[in-house]
C-alpha positions in Angstrom: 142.6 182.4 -21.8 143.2 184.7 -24.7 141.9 184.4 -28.4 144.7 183.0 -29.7 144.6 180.0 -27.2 141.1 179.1 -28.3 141.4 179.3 -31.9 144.4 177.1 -32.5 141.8 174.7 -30.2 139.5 175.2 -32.6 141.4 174.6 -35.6 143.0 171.7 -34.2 139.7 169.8 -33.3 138.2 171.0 -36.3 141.0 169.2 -38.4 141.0 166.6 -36.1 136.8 166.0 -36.0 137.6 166.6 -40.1 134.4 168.8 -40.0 132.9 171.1 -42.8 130.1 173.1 -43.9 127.8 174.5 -41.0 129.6 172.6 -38.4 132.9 174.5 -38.6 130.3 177.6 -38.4 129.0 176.0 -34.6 133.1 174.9 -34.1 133.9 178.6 -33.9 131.1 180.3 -32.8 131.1 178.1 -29.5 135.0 177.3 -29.2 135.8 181.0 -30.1 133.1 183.6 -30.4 131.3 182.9 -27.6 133.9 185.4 -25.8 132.3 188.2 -27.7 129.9 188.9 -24.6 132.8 190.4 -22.9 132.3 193.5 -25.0 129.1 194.0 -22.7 131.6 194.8 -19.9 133.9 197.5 -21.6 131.6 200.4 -20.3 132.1 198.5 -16.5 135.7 198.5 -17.0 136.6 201.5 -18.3 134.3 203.8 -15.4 136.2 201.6 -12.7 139.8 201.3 -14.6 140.0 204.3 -17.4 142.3 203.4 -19.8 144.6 201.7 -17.9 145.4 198.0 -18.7 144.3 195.9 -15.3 145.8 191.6 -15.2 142.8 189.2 -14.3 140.2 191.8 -14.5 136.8 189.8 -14.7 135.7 189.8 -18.1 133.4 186.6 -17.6 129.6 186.5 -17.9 127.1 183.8 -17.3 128.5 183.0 -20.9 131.6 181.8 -19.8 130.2 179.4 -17.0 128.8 175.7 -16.9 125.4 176.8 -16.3 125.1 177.9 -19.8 124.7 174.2 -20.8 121.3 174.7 -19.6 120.7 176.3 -23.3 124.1 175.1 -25.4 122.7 171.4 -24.8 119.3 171.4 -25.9 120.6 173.9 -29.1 122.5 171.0 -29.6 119.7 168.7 -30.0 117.7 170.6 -31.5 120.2 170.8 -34.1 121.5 167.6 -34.4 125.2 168.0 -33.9 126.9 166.9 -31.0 130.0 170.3 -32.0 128.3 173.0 -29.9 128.8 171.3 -26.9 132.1 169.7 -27.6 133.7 173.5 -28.3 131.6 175.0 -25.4 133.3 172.3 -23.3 137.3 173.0 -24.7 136.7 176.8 -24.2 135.8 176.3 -20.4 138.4 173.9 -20.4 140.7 176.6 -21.3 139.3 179.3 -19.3 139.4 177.0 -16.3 142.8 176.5 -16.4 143.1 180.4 -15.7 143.8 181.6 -12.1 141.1 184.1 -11.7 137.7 183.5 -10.0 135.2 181.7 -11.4 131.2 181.5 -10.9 130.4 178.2 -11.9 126.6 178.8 -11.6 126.1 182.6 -12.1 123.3 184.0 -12.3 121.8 181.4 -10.4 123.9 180.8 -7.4 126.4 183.1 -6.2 129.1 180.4 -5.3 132.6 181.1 -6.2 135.5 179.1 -7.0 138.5 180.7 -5.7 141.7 182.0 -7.6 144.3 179.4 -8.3 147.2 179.5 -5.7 149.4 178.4 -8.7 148.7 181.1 -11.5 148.8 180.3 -15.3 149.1 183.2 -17.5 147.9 182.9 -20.9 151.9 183.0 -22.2 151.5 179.1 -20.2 148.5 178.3 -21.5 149.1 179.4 -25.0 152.8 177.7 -25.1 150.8 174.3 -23.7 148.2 174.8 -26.4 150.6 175.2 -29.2 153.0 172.3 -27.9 150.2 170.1 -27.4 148.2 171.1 -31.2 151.7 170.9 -33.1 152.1 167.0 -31.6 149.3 166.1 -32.6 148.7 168.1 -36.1 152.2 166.0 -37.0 150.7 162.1 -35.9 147.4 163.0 -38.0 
């Protein structure tokens, strides 16, 4: 899912949670930032792509997986705040929707979760997002 995607999540359960202060900090750092690790990958892409602009390239690091609770929990705990793990858990929520393949347990194990037969594009996703959000922004 693209930026956009997760940070009109963000926003929304940030207005919904009605958080402030150093937890709208953890809100986008985990529900939004935490895609910043895919700039370790633009050297990868660009020696085997160039230039050219390549659909469902994998952009995803151990980041972007489940395993990374292993660390987002006990952050969490340590911190007291229950919103790392919440927006950790809507971003995969939203990447998952994604057809592209996922490695639920990378580095750790190399099993692999297929591509979706039925592929949502981000335009989907984003449209689902917005729908969804503007609903519920107007009952709050």
């Amino acid at each position: 899912m693209n930026i956009i995607a997760h940070l009109l999540v963000s926003f929304l359960f940030i207005k919904l949670g009605d958080l402030a202060g150093i937890d709208i900090f953890w809100a986008f750092l985990f529900g939004v930032f935490i895609d910043f690790d895919h700039v370790i990958k633009v050297p990868l892409y660009l020696k085997q792509n160039g230039f050219k602009i390549v659909r469902y390239w994998n952009w995803r690091t151990s980041l972007q997986e489940p395993v990374s609770y292993l660390w987002i929990i006990p952050l969490a705990v340590f911190l007291q705040t229950w919103v790392p793990v919440f927006f950790f858990t809507t971003h995969l929520i939203l990447d998952y929707m994604m057809s592209y393949e996922k490695q639920p347990f990378y580095p750790f194990s190399d099993l692999k979760i297929p591509k979706m037969r039925v592929k949502i594009d981000d335009f989907a996703g984003i449209s689902t997002v917005v729908i969804v959000g503007c609903i519920l922004l107007y009952l709050v």
